[in-house]
Structure formats: structure tokens, C-alpha cells
One Martini backbone bead per residue (centre of mass of N, CA, C, O) as a GRO file, in nm:
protein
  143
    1UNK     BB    1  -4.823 -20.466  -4.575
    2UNK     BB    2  -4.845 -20.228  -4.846
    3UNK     BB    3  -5.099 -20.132  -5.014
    4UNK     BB    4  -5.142 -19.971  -5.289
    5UNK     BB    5  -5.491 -19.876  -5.163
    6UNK     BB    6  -5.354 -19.768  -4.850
    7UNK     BB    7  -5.201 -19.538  -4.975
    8UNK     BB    8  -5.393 -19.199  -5.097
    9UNK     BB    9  -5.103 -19.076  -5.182
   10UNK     BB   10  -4.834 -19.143  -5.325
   11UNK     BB   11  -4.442 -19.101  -5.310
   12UNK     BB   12  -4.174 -18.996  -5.533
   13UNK     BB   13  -3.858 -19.040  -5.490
   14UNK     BB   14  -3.554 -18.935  -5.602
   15UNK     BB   15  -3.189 -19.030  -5.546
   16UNK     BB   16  -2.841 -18.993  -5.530
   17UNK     BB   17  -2.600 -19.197  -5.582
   18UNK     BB   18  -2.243 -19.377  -5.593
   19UNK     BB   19  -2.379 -19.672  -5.486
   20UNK     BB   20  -2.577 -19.954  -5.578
   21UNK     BB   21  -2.418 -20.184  -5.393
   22UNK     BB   22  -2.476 -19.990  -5.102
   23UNK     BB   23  -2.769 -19.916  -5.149
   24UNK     BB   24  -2.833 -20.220  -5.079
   25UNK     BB   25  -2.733 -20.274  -4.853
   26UNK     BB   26  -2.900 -20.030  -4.685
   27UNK     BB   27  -3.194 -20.033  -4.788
   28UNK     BB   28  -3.211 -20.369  -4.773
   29UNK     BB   29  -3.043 -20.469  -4.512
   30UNK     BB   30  -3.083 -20.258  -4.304
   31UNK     BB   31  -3.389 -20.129  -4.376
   32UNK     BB   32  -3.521 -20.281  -4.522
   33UNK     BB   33  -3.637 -20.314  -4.826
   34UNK     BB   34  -3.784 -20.353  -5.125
   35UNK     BB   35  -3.690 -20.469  -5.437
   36UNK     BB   36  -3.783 -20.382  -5.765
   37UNK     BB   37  -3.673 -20.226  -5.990
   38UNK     BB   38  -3.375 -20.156  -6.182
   39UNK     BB   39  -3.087 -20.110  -6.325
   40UNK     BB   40  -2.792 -19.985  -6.384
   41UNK     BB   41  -2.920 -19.682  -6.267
   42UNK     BB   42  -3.146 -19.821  -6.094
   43UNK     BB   43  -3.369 -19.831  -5.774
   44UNK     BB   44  -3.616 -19.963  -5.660
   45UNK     BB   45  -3.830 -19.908  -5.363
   46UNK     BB   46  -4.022 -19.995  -5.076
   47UNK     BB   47  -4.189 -19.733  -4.880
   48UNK     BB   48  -4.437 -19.796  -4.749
   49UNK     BB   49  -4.573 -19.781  -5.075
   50UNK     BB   50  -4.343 -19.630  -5.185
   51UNK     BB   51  -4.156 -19.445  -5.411
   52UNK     BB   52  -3.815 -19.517  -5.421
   53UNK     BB   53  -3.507 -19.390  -5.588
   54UNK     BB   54  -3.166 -19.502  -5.700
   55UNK     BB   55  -2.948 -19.284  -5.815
   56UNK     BB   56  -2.645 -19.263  -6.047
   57UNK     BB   57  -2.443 -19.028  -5.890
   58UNK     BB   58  -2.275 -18.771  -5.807
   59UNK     BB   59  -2.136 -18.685  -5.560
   60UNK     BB   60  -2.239 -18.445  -5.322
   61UNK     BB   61  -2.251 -18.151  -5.148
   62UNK     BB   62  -2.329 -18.062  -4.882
   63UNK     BB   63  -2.577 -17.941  -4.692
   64UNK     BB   64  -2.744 -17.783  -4.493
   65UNK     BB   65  -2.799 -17.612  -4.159
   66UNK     BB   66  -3.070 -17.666  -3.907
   67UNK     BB   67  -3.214 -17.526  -3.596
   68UNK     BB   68  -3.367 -17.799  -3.389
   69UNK     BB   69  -3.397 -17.827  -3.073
   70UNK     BB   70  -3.042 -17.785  -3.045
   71UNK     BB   71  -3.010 -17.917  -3.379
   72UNK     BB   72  -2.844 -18.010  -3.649
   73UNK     BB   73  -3.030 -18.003  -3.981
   74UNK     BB   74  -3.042 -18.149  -4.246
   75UNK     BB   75  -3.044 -17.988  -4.554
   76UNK     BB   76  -3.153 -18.240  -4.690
   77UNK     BB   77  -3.434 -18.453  -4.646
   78UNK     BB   78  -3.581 -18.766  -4.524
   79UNK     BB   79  -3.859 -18.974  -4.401
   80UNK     BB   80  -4.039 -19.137  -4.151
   81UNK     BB   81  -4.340 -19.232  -4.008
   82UNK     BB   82  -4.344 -19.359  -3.689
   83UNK     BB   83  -4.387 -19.542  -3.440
   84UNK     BB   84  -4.220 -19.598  -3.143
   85UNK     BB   85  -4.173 -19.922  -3.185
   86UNK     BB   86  -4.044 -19.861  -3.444
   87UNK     BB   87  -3.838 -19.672  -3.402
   88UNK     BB   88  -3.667 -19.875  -3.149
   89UNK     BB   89  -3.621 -20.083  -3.397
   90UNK     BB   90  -3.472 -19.927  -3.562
   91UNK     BB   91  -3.260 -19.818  -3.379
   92UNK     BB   92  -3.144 -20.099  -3.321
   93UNK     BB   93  -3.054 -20.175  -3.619
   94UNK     BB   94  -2.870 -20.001  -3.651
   95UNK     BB   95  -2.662 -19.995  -3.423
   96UNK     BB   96  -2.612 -20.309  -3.509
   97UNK     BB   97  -2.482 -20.195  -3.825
   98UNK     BB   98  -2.295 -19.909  -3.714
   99UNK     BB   99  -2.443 -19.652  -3.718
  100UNK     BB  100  -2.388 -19.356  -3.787
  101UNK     BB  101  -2.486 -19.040  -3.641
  102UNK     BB  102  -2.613 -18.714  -3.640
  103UNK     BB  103  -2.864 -18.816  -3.503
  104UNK     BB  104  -2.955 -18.917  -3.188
  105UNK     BB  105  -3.165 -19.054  -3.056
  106UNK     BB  106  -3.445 -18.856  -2.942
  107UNK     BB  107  -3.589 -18.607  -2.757
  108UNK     BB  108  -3.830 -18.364  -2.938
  109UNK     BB  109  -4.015 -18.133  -2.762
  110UNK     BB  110  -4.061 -18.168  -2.453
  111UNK     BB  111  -4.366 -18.077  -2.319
  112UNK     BB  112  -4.488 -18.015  -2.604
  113UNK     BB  113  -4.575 -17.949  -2.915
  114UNK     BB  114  -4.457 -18.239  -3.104
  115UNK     BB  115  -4.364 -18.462  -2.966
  116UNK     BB  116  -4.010 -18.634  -3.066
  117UNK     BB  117  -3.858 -18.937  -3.188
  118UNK     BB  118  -3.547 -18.839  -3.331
  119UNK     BB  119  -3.346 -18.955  -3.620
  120UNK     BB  120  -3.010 -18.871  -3.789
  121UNK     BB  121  -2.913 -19.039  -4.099
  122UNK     BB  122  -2.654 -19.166  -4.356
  123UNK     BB  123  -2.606 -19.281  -4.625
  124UNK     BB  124  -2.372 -19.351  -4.854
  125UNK     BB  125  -2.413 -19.102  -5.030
  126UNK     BB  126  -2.511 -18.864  -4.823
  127UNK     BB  127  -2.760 -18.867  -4.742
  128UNK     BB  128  -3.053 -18.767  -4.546
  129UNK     BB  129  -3.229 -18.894  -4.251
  130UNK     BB  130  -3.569 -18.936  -4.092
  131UNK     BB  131  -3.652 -19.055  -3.801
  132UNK     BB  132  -3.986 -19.076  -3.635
  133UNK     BB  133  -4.206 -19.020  -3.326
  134UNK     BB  134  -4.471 -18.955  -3.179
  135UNK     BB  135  -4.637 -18.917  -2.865
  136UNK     BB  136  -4.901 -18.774  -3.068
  137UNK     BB  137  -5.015 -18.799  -3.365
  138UNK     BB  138  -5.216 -18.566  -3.355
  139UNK     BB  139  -4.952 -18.329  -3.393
  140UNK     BB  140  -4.799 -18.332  -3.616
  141UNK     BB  141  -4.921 -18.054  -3.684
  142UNK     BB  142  -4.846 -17.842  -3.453
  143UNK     BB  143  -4.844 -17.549  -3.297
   0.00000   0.00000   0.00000
């Protein structure tokens, strides 16, 4: 468990849902996540100590995609940086839950600097995430 003094700074990010009770499934369920504060129209989420928040608005209309190594990835986006053993069991506990991907897990930059494991799947209201996982930590920012 990611404590307050243990990543500094944290960040907030606030998302849209259309369906506050598919969020909790999916947020909660799917993806395991800490349920924090909440309202009828907002739930804070722990997203590995940072503060993510699912607040209920009208479903948008889908994002722009741009091409990457590849594939067509929606943005806008978010997501975590995971080790390559989380990636592989967020990716079976998905698989597990009957989860569509947008892109199925693979590996982006083969043999390259920033070679990385990464799936990119929507929650229910239509937003995009990414998790992914480096081959080597230390390029995450590889040019």
C-alpha cells in the first residue's frame, strides 16, 4: 500500500463517467482500486496513493487517435507505470473479467530504447487507459 509521504507529489486527476455505479464496478471491481470519499455525482478512487476522481457527466464523444509503433492510440489517455509481473496479472485479472482491449497487451518498441509492455483498454463511460510496463525502468524517458 502506497503511503501519503511515499510519492511526493501526487497527482489528481478528475474523469467523466456517465454511470457512477458501472465506475464502482469497474474502478472497484475490475481493477481493484480503494474507494475514498464520495457523493451522489463524485468517488474518489486510490489510484497507488495518487487521487483519482470519477465524477458523473454526460458521456463525450470519442478521442482523436495517433499512430504509435503501429497502433492507433486513443487520446486523450492515462494510466500507470507498472512493473512487467503487474502488468501481466493486471493483464490476466482483465482477460479474467472479460475486458475489450483497444490494444491487446503487447510489446511497443521491440529492441528499441523504451521497449514496453502495453494494453490499452476503456472504461464504461468510454475513457481510455494505458498501463504499461518498461523493460528497463531506467528508459522510461529514453530518447
Amino acid at each position: 500500500m502506497t503511503t501519503p509521504d511515499s510519492r511526493i507529489p501526487r497527482f489528481h486527476l478528475a474523469m467523466p463517467v456517465d454511470d457512477l455505479a458501472a465506475a464502482r464496478r469497474f474502478y472497484g471491481g475490475v481493477l481493484g482500486l480503494t474507494e475514498g470519499r464520495s457523493a451522489d455525482t463524485w468517488v474518489d478512487w486510490n489510484l497507488r496513493g495518487h487521487q483519482f476522481v470519477t465524477h458523473l457527466a454526460p458521456r463525450r464523444a470519442e478521442g482523436v487517435r495517433n499512430a504509435v509503433d503501429g497502433h492507433d492510440v486513443p487520446v486523450p489517455h492515462f494510466g500507470l507505470l507498472l512493473t512487467p509481473p503487474e502488468f501481466h496479472e493486471l493483464a490476466d485479472r482483465l482477460r479474467a473479467a472479460g475486458t475489450t482491449f483497444v490494444i491487446e497487451p503487447c510489446v511497443r518498441f521491440e529492441g528499441r530504447p523504451g521497449e514496453q509492455w502495453t494494453m490499452f483498454l476503456l472504461d464504461p463511460a468510454g475513457n481510455a487507459l494505458e498501463f504499461k510496463a518498461f523493460a528497463d525502468d531506467a528508459q522510461v524517458f529514453a530518447v
